[in-house]
PyMOL Python script that loads the backbone (N, CA, C, O; Angstrom):
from pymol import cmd

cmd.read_pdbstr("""\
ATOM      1  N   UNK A   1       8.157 158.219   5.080  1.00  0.00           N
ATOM      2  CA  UNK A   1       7.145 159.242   5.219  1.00  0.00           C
ATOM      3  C   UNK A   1       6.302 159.359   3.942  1.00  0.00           C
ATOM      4  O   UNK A   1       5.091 159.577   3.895  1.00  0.00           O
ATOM      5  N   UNK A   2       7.141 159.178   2.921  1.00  0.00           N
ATOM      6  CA  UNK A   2       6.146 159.297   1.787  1.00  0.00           C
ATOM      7  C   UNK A   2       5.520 157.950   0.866  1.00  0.00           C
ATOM      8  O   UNK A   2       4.814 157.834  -0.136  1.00  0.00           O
ATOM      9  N   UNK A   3       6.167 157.084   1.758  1.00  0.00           N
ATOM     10  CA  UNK A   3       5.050 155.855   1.313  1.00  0.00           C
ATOM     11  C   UNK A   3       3.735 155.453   1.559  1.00  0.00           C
ATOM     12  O   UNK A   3       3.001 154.708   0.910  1.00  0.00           O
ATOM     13  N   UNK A   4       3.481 156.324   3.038  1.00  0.00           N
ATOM     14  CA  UNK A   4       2.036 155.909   3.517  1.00  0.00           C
ATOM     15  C   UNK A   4       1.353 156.909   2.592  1.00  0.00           C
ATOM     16  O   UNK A   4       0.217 156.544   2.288  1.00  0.00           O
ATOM     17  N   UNK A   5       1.723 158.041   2.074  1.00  0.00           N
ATOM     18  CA  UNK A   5       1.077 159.070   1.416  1.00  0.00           C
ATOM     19  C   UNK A   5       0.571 158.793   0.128  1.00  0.00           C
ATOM     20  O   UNK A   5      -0.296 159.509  -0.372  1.00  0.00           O
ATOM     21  N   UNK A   6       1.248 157.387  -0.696  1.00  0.00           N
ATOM     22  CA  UNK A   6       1.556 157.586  -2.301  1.00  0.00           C
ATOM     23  C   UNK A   6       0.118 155.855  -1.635  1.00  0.00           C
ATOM     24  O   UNK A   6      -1.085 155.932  -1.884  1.00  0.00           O
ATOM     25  N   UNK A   7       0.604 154.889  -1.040  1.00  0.00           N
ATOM     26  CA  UNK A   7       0.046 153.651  -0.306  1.00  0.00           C
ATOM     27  C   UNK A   7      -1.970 154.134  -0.328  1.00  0.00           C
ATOM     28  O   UNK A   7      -2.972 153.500  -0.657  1.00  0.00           O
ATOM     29  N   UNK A   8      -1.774 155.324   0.124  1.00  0.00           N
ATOM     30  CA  UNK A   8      -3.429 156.228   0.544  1.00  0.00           C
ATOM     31  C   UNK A   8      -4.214 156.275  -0.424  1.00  0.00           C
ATOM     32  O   UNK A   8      -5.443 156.327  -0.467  1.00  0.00           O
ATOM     33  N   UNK A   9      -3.263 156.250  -1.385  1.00  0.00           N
ATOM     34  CA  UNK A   9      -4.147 157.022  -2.990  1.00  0.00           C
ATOM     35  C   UNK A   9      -4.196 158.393  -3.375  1.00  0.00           C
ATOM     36  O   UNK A   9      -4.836 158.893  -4.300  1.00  0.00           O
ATOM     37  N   UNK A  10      -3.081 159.195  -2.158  1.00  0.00           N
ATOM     38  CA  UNK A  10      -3.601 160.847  -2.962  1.00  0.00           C
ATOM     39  C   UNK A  10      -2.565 160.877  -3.670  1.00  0.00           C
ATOM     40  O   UNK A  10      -1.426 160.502  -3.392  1.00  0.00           O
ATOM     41  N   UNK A  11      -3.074 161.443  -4.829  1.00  0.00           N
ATOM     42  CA  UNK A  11      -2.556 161.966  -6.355  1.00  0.00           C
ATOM     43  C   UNK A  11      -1.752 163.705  -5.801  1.00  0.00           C
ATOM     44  O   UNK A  11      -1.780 164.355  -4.757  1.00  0.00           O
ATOM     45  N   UNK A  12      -1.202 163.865  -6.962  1.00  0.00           N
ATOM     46  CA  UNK A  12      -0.512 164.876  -6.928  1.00  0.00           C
ATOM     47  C   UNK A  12       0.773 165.106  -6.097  1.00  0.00           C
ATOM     48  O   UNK A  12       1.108 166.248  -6.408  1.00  0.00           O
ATOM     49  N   UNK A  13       1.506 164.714  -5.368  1.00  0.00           N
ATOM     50  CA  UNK A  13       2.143 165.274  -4.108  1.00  0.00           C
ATOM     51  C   UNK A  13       3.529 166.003  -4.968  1.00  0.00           C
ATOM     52  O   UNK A  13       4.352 165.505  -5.736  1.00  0.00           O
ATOM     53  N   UNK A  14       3.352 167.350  -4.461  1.00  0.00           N
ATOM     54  CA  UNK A  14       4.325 168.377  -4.746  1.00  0.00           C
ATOM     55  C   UNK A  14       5.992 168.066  -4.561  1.00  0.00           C
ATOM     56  O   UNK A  14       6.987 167.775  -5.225  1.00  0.00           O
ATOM     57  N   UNK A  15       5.534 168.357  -3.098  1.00  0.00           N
ATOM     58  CA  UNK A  15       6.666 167.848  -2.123  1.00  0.00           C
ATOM     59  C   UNK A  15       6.193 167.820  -0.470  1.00  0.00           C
ATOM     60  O   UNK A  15       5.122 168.282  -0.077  1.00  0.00           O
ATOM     61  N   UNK A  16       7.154 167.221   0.350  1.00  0.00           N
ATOM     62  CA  UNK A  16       7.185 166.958   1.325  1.00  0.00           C
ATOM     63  C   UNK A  16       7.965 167.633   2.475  1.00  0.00           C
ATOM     64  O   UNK A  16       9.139 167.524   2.828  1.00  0.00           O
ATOM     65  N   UNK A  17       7.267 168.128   2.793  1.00  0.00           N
ATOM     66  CA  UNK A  17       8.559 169.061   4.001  1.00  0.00           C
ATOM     67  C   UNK A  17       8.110 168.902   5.085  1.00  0.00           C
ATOM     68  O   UNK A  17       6.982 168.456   5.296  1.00  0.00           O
ATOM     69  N   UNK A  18       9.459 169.469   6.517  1.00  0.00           N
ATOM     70  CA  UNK A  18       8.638 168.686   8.074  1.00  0.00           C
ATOM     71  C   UNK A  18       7.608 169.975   8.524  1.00  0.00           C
ATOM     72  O   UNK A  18       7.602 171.127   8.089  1.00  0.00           O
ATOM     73  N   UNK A  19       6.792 169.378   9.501  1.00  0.00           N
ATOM     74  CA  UNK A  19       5.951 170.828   9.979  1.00  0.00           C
ATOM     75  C   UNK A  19       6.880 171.472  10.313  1.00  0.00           C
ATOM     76  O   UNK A  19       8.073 171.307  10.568  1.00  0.00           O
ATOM     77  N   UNK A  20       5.901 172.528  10.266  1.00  0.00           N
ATOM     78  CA  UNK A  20       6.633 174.165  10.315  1.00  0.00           C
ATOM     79  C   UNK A  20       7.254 174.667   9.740  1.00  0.00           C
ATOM     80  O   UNK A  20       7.495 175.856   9.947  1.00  0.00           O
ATOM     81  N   UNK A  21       7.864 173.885   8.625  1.00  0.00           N
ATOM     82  CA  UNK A  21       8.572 174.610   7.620  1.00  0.00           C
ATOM     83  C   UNK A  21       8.283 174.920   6.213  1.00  0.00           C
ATOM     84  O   UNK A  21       9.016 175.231   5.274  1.00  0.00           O
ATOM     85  N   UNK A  22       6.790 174.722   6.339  1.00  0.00           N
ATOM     86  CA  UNK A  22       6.390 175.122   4.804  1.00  0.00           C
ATOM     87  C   UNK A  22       6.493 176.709   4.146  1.00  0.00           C
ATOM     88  O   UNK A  22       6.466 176.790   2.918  1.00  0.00           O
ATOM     89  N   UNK A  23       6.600 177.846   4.875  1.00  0.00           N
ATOM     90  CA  UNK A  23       6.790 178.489   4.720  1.00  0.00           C
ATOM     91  C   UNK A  23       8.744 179.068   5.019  1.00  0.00           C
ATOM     92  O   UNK A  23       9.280 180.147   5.272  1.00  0.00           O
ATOM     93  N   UNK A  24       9.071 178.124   4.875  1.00  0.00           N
ATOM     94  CA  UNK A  24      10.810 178.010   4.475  1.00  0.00           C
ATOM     95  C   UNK A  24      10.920 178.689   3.329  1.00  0.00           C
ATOM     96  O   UNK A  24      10.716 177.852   2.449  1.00  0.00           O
ATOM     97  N   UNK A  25      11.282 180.519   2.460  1.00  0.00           N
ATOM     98  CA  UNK A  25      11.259 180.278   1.319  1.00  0.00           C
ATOM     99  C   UNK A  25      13.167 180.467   1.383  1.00  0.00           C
ATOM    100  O   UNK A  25      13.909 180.333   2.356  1.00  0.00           O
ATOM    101  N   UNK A  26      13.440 180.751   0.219  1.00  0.00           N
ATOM    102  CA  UNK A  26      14.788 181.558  -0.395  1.00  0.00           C
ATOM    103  C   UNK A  26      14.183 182.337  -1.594  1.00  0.00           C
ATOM    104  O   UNK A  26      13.093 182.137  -2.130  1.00  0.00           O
ATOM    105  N   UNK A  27      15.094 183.243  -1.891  1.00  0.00           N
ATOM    106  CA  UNK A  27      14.672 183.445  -3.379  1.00  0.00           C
ATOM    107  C   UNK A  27      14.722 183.026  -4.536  1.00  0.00           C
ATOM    108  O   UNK A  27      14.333 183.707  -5.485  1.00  0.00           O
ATOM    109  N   UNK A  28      15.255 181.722  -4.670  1.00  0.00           N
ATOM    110  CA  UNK A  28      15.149 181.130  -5.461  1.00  0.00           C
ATOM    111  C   UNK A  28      14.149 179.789  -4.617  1.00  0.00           C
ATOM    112  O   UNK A  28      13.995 179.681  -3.400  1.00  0.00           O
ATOM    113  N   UNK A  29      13.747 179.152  -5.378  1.00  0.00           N
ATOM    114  CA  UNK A  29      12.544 178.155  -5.303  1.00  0.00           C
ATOM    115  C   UNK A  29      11.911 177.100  -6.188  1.00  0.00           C
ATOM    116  O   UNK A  29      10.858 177.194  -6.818  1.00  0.00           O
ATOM    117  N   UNK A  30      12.814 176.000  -6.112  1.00  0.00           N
ATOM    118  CA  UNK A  30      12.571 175.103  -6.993  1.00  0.00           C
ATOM    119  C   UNK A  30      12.715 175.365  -8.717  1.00  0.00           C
ATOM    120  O   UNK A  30      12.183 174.730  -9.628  1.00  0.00           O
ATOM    121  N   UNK A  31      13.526 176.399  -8.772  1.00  0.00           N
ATOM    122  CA  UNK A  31      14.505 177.070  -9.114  1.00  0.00           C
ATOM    123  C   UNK A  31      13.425 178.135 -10.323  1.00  0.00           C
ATOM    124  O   UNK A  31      13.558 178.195 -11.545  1.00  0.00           O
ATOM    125  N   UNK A  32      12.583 178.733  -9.612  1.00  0.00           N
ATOM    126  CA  UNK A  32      11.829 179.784  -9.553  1.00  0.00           C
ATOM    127  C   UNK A  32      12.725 180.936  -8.974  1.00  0.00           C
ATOM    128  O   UNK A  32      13.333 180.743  -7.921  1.00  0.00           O
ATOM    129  N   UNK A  33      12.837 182.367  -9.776  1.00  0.00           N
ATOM    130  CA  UNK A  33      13.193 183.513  -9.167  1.00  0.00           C
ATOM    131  C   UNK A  33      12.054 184.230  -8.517  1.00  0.00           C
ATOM    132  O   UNK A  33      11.242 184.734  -9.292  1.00  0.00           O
ATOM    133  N   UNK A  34      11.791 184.403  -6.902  1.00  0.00           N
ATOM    134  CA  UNK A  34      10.823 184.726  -6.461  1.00  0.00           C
ATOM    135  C   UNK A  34      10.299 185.819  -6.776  1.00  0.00           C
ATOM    136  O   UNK A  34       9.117 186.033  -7.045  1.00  0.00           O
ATOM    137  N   UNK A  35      11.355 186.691  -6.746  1.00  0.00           N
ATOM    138  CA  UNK A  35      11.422 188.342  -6.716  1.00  0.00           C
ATOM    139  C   UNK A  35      11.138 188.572  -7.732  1.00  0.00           C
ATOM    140  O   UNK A  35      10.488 189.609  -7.872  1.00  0.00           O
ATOM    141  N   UNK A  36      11.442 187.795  -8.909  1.00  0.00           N
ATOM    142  CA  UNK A  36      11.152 188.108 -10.553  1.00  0.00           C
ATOM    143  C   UNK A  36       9.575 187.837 -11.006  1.00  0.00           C
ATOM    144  O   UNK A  36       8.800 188.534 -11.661  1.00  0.00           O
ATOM    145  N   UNK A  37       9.407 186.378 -10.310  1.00  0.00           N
ATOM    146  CA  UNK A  37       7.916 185.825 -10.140  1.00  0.00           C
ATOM    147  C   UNK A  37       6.713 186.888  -9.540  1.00  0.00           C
ATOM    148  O   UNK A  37       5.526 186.911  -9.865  1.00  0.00           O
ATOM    149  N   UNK A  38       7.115 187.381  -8.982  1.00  0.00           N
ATOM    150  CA  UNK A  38       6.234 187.807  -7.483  1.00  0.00           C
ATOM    151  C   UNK A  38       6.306 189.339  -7.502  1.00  0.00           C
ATOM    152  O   UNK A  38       6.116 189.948  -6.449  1.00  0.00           O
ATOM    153  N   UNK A  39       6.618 190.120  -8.851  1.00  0.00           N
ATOM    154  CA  UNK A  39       6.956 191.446  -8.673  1.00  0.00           C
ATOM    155  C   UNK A  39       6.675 191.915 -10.177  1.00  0.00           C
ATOM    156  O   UNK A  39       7.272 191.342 -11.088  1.00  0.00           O
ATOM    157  N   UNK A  40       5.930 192.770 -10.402  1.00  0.00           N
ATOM    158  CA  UNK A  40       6.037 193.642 -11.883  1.00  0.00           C
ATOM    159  C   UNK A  40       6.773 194.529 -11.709  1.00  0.00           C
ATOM    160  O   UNK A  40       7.097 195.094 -10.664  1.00  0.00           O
ATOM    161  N   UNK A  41       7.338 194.835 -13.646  1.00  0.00           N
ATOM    162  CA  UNK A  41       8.119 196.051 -13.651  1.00  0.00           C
ATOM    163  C   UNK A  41       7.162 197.130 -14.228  1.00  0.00           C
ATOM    164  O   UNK A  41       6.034 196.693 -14.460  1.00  0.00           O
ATOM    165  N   UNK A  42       7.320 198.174 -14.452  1.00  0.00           N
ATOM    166  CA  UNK A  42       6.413 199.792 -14.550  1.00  0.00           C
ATOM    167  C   UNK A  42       7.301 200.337 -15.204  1.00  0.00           C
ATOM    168  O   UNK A  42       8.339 200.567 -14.582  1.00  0.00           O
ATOM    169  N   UNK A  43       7.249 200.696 -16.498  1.00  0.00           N
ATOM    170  CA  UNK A  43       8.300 201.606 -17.254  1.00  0.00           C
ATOM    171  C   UNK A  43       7.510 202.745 -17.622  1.00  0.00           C
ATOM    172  O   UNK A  43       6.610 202.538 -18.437  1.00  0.00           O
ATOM    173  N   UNK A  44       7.672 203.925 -17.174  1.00  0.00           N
ATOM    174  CA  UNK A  44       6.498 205.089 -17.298  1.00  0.00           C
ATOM    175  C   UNK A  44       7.529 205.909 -18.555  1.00  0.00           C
ATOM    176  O   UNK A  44       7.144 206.951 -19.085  1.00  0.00           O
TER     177      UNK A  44
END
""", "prot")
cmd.dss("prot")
cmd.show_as("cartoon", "prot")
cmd.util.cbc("prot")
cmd.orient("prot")
């Protein structure tokens, strides 16, 4: 699957996942903390 992709010439490729599952997360993520990423803290 990812030879015809790299064979094409496009640059960059992240990753590869099957349809429909690109929006597959966990909270962790390519070993990103989502919740930590994706959230400010407010100390009043």
């Amino acid at each position: 699957m990812i030879r015809p992709l790299i064979a094409s010439g496009v640059k960059g490729i992240d990753r590869v996942v099957p349809v429909g599952k690109t929006m597959d997360f966990d909270l962790f993520w390519d070993g990103y903390n989502l919740s930590e990423r994706l959230t400010r803290t407010v100390v009043l």
